[in-house]
mmCIF file of the C-alpha atoms, coordinates in Angstrom:
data_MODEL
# 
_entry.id   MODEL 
# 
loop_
_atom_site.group_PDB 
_atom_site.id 
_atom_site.type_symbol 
_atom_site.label_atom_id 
_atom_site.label_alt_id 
_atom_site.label_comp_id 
_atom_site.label_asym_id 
_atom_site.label_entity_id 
_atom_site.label_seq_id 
_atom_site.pdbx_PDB_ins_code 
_atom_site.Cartn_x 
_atom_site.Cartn_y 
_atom_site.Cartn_z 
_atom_site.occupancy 
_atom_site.B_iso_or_equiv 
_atom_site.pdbx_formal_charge 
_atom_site.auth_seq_id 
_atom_site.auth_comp_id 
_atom_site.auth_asym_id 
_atom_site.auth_atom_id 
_atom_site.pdbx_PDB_model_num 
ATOM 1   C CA . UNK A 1 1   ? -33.007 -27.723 -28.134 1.00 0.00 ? 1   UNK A CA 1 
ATOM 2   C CA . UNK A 1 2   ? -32.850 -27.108 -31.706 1.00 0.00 ? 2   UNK A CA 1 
ATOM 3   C CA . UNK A 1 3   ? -31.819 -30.752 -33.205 1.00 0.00 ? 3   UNK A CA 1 
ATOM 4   C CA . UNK A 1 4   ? -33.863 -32.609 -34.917 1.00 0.00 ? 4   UNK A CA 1 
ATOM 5   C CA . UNK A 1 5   ? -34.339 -34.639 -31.987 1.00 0.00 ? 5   UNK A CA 1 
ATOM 6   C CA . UNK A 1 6   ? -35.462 -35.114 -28.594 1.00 0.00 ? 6   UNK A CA 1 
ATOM 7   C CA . UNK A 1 7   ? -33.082 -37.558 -26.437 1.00 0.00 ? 7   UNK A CA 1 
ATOM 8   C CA . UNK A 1 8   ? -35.335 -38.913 -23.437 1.00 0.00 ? 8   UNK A CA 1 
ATOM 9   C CA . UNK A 1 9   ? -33.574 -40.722 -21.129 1.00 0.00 ? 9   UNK A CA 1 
ATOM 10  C CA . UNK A 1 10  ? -34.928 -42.196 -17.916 1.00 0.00 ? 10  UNK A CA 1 
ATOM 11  C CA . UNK A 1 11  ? -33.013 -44.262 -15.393 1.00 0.00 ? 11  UNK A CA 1 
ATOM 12  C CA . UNK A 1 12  ? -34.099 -47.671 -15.138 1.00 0.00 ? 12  UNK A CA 1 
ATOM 13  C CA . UNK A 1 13  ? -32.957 -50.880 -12.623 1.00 0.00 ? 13  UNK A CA 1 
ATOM 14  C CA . UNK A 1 14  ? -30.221 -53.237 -13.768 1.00 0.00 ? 14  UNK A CA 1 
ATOM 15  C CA . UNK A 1 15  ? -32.809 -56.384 -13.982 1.00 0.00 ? 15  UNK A CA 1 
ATOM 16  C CA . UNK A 1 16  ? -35.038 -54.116 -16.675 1.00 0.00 ? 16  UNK A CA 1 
ATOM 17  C CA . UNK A 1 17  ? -35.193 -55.603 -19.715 1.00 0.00 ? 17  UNK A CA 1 
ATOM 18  C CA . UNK A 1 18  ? -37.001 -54.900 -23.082 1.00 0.00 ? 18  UNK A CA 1 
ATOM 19  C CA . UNK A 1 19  ? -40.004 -56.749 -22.271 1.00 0.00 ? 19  UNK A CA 1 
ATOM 20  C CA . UNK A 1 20  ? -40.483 -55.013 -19.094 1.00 0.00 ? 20  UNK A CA 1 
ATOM 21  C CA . UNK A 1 21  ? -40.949 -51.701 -20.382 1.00 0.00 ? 21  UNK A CA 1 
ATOM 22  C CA . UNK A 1 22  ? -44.460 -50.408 -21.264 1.00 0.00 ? 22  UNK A CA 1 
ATOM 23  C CA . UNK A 1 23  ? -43.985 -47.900 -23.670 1.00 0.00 ? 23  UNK A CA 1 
ATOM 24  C CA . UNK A 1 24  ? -46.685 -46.112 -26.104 1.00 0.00 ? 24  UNK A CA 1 
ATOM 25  C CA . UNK A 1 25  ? -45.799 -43.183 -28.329 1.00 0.00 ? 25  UNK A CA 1 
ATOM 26  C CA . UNK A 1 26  ? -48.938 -41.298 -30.561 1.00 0.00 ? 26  UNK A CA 1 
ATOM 27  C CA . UNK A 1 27  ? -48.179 -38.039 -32.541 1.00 0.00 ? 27  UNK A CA 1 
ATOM 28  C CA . UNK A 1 28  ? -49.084 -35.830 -29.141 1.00 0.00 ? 28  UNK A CA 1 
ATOM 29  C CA . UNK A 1 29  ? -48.315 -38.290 -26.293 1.00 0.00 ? 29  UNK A CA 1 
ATOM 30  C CA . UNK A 1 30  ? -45.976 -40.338 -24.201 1.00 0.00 ? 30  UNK A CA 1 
ATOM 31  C CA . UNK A 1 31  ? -46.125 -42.872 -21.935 1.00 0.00 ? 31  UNK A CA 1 
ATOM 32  C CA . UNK A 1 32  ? -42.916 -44.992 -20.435 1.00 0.00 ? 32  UNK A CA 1 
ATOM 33  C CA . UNK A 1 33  ? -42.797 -46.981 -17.854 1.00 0.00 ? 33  UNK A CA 1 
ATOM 34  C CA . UNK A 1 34  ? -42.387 -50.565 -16.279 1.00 0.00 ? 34  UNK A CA 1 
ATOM 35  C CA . UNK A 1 35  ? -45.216 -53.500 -16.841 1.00 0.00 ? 35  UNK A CA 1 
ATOM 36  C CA . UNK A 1 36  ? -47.423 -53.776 -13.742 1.00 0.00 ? 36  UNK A CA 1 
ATOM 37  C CA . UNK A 1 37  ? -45.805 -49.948 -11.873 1.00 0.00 ? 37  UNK A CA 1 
ATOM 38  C CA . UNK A 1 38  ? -47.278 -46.942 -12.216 1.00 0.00 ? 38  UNK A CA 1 
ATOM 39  C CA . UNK A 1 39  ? -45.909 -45.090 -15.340 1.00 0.00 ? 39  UNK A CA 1 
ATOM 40  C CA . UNK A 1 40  ? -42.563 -42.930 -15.244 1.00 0.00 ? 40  UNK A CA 1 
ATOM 41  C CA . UNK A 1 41  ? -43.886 -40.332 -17.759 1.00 0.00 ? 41  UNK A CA 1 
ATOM 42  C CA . UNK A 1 42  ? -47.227 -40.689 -19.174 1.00 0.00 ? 42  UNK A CA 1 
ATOM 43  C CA . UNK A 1 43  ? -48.604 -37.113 -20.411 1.00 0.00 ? 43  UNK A CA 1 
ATOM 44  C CA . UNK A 1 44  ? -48.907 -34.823 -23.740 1.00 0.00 ? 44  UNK A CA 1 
ATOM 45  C CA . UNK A 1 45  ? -45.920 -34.215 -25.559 1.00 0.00 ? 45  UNK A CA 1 
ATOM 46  C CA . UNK A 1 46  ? -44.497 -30.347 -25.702 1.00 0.00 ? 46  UNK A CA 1 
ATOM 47  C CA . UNK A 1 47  ? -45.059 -30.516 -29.351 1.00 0.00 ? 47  UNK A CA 1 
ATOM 48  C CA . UNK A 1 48  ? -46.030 -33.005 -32.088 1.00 0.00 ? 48  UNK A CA 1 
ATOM 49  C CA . UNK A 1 49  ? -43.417 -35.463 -32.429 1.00 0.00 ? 49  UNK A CA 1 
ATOM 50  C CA . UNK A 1 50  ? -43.098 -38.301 -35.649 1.00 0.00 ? 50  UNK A CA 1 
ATOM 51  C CA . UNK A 1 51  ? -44.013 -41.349 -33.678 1.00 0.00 ? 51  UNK A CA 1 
ATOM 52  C CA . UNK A 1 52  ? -43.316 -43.239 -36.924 1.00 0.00 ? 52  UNK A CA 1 
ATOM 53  C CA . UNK A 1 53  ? -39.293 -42.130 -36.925 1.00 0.00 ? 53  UNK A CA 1 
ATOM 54  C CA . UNK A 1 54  ? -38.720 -42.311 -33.419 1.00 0.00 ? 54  UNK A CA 1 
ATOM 55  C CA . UNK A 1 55  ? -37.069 -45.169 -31.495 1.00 0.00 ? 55  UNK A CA 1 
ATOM 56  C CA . UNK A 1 56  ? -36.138 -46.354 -27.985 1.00 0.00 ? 56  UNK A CA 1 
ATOM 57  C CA . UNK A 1 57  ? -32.970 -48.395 -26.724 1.00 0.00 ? 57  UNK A CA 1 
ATOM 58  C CA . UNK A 1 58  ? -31.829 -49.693 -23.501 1.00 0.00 ? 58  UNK A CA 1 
ATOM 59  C CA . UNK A 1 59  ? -28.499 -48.331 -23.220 1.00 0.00 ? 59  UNK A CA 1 
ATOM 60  C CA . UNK A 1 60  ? -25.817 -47.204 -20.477 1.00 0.00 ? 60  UNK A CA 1 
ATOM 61  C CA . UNK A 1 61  ? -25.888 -43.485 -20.091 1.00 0.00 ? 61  UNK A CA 1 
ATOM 62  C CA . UNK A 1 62  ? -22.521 -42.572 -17.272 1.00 0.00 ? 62  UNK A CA 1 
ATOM 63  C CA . UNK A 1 63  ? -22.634 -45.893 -15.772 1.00 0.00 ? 63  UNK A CA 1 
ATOM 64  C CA . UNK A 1 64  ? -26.495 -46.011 -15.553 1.00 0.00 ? 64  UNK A CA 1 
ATOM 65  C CA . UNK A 1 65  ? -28.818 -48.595 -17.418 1.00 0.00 ? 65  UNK A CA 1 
ATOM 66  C CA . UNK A 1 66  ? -31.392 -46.224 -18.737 1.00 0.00 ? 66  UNK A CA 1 
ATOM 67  C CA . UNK A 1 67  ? -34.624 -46.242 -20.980 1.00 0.00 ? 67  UNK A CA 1 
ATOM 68  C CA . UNK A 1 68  ? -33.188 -43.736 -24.278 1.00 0.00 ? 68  UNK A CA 1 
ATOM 69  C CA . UNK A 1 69  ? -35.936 -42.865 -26.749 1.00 0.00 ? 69  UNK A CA 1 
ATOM 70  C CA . UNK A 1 70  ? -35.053 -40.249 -29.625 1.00 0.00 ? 70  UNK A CA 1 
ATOM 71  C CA . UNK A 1 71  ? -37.986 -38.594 -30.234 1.00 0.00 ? 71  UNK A CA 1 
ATOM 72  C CA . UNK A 1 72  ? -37.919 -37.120 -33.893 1.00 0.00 ? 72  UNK A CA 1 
ATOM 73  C CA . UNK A 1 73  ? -40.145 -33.963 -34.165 1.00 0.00 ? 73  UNK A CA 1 
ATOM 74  C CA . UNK A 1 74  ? -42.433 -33.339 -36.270 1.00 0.00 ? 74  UNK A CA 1 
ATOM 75  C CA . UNK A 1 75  ? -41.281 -30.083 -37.536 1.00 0.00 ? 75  UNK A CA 1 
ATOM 76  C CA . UNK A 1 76  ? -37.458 -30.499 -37.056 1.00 0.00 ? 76  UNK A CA 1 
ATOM 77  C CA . UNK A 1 77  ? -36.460 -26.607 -36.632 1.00 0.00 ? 77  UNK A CA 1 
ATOM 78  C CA . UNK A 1 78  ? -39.183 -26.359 -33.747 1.00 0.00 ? 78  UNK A CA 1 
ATOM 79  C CA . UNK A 1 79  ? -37.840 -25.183 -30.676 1.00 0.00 ? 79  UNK A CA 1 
ATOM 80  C CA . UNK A 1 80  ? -38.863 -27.510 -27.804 1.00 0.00 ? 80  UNK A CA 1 
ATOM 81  C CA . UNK A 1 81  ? -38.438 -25.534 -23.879 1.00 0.00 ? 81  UNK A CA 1 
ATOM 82  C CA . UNK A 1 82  ? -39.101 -28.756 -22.597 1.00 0.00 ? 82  UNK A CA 1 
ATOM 83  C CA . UNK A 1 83  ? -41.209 -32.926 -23.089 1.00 0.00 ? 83  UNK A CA 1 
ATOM 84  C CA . UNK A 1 84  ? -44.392 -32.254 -21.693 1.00 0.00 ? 84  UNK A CA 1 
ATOM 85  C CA . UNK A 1 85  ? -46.691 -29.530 -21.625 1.00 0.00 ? 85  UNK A CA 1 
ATOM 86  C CA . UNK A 1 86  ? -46.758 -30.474 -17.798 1.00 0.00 ? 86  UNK A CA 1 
ATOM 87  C CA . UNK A 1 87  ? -43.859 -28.844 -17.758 1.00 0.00 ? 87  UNK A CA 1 
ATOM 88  C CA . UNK A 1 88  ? -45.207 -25.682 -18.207 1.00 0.00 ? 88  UNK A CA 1 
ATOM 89  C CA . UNK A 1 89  ? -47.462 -25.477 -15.636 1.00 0.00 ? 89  UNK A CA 1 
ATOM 90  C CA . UNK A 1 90  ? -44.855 -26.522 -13.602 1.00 0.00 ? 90  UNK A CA 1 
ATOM 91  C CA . UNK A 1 91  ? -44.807 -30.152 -11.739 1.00 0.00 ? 91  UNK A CA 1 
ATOM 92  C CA . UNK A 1 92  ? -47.264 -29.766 -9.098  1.00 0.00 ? 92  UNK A CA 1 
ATOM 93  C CA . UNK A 1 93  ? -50.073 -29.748 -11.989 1.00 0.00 ? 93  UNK A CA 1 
ATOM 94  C CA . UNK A 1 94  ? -48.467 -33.157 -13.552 1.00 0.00 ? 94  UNK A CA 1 
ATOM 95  C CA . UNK A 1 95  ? -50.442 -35.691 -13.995 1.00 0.00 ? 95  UNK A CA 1 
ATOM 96  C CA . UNK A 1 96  ? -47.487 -37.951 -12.816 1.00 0.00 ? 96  UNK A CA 1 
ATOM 97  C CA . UNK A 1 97  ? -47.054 -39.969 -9.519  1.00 0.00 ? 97  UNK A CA 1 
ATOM 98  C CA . UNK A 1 98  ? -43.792 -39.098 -8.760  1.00 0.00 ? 98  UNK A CA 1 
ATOM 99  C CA . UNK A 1 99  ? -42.925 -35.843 -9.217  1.00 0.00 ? 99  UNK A CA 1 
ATOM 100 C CA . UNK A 1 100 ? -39.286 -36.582 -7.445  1.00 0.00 ? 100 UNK A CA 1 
ATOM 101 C CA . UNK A 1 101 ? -38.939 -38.555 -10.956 1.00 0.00 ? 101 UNK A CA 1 
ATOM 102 C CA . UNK A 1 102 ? -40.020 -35.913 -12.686 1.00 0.00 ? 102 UNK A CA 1 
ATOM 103 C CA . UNK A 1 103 ? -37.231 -33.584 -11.347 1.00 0.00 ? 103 UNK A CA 1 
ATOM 104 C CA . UNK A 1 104 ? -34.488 -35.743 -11.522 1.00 0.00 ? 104 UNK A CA 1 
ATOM 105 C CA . UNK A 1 105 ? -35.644 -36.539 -15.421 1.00 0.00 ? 105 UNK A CA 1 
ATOM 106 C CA . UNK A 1 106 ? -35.825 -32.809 -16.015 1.00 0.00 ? 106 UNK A CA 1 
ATOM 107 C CA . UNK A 1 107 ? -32.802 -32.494 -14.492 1.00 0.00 ? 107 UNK A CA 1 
ATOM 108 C CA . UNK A 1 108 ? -30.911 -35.002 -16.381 1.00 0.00 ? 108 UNK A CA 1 
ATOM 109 C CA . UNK A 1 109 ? -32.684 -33.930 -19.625 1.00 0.00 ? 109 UNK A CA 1 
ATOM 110 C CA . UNK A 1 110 ? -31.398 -30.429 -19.318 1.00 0.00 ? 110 UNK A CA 1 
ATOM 111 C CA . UNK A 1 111 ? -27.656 -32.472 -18.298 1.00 0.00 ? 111 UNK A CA 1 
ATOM 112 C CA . UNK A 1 112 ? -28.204 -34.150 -21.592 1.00 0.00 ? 112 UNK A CA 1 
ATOM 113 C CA . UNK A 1 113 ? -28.986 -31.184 -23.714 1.00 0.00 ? 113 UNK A CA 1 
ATOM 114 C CA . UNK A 1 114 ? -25.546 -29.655 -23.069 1.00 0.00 ? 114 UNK A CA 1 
ATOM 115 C CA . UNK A 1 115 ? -24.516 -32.629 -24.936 1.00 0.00 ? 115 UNK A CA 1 
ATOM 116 C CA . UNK A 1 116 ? -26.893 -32.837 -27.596 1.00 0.00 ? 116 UNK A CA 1 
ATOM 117 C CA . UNK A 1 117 ? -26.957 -28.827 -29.158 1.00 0.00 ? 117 UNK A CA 1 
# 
């Protein structure tokens, strides 16, 4: 949307806790996941974000322990369509090991914006 931020949130197991979760954020990437599994997201960013401003929680989204980053952009009025330039292409190019993942995230993330703009 057209805050200042992007809300990420990605479903995670009860037992996850901060430790667990492998998480790297540069200027034009992201990568999330859990210690030891194959990453959840780990691709180029839609657009330049402020790695220095943004931050990550564990938190209860609806019932549902979840990984929540707020991803501050780097330009705050940019328009973001979507998190990853994967996206774009569409999911069969991702670079991600499960795409089912990948639709339920995008699917919740567009759930989320309703909430958010």
């Amino acid at each position: 949307g057209d805050a200042d931020d992007v809300k990420v949130v990605v479903p995670i197991a009860e037992t996850i806790k901060s430790k667990d979760i492998d998480y790297k954020l540069t200027r034009k990437t992201l990568k999330v996941g859990i210690k030891g599994q194959e990453p959840i997201i780990d691709d180029a960013l839609f657009k330049d974000c402020d790695d220095e401003e943004s931050s990550w929680e564990i938190a209860n989204e609806k019932g549902q322990r979840c990984f929540v980053l707020q991803l501050m952009k780097k330009k705050p009025s940019e328009r973001w369509a979507c998190l990853l330039k994967c996206e774009e292409v569409g999911v069969e190019q991702c670079t991600l090991e499960d795409h089912r993942a990948l639709r339920e995230l995008a699917a919740m993330t567009k759930e989320m914006s309703k909430f958010t703009t």
